[in-house]
N, C-alpha and C positions, 0 to 999 in steps of 0.2 A: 252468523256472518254469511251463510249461503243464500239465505233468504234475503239480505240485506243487499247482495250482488247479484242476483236476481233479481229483483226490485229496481236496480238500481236500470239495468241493462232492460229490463221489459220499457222501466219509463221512457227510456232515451228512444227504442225503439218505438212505441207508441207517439213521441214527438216530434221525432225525423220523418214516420209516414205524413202525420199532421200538418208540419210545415212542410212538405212535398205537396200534397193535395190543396194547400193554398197557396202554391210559388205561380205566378203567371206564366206560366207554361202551357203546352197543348196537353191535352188528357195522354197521349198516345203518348207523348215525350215525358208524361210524369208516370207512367206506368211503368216504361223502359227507366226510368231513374229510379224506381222503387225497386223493379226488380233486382236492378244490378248492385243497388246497396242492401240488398236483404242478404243476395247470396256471398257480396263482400264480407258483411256483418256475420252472416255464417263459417265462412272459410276462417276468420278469426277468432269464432271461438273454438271452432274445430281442432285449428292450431292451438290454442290455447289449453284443452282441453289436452290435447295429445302431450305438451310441456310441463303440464301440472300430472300426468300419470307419468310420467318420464321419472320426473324430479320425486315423486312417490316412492318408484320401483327401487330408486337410487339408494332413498333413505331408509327405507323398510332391510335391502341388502346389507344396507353398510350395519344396519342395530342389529341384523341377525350374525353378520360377525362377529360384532362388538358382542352379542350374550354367548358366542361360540365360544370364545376367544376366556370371557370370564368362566365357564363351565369349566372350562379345559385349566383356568388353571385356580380351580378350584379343588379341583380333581386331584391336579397334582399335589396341592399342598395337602390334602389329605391323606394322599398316597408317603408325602414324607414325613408326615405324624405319626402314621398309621405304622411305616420302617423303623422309626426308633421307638415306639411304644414297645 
């Protein structure tokens, strides 16, 4: 899947400089249009990047609960087997 969105995002950018370099425009005004959508296309995935390690953090926290949570009362029931044995 990573490879597949990468691919997909390398194409798009490889065709938006494409059709930039052939839009009738002046060289100077297609340079200043590449740059400002490269560092656009950048800041997005930046973001994106930064929302998918968020949304990581979140889930990685919430299962280490989740098997705290199962240990502990794991623990206990063997602690009350352990009392009446």
């Amino acid at each position: 899947m990573k490879s597949t969105g990468f691919g997909f995002l390398t194409g798009l950018g490889v065709g938006v400089v494409l059709g930039l370099l052939y839009a009738p425009q002046s060289g100077k005004k297609t340079q200043e249009l590449i740059v400002k959508r490269t560092r656009s296309g950048l800041d997005k995935v930046s973001a994106a990047g930064k929302r998918i390690r968020t949304q990581s953090g979140n889930f990685t926290e919430k299962a280490s609960e989740r098997i705290s949570d199962a240990v502990e009362a794991g623990r206990e029931g063997y602690r009350e087997q352990k009392a009446r044995a």
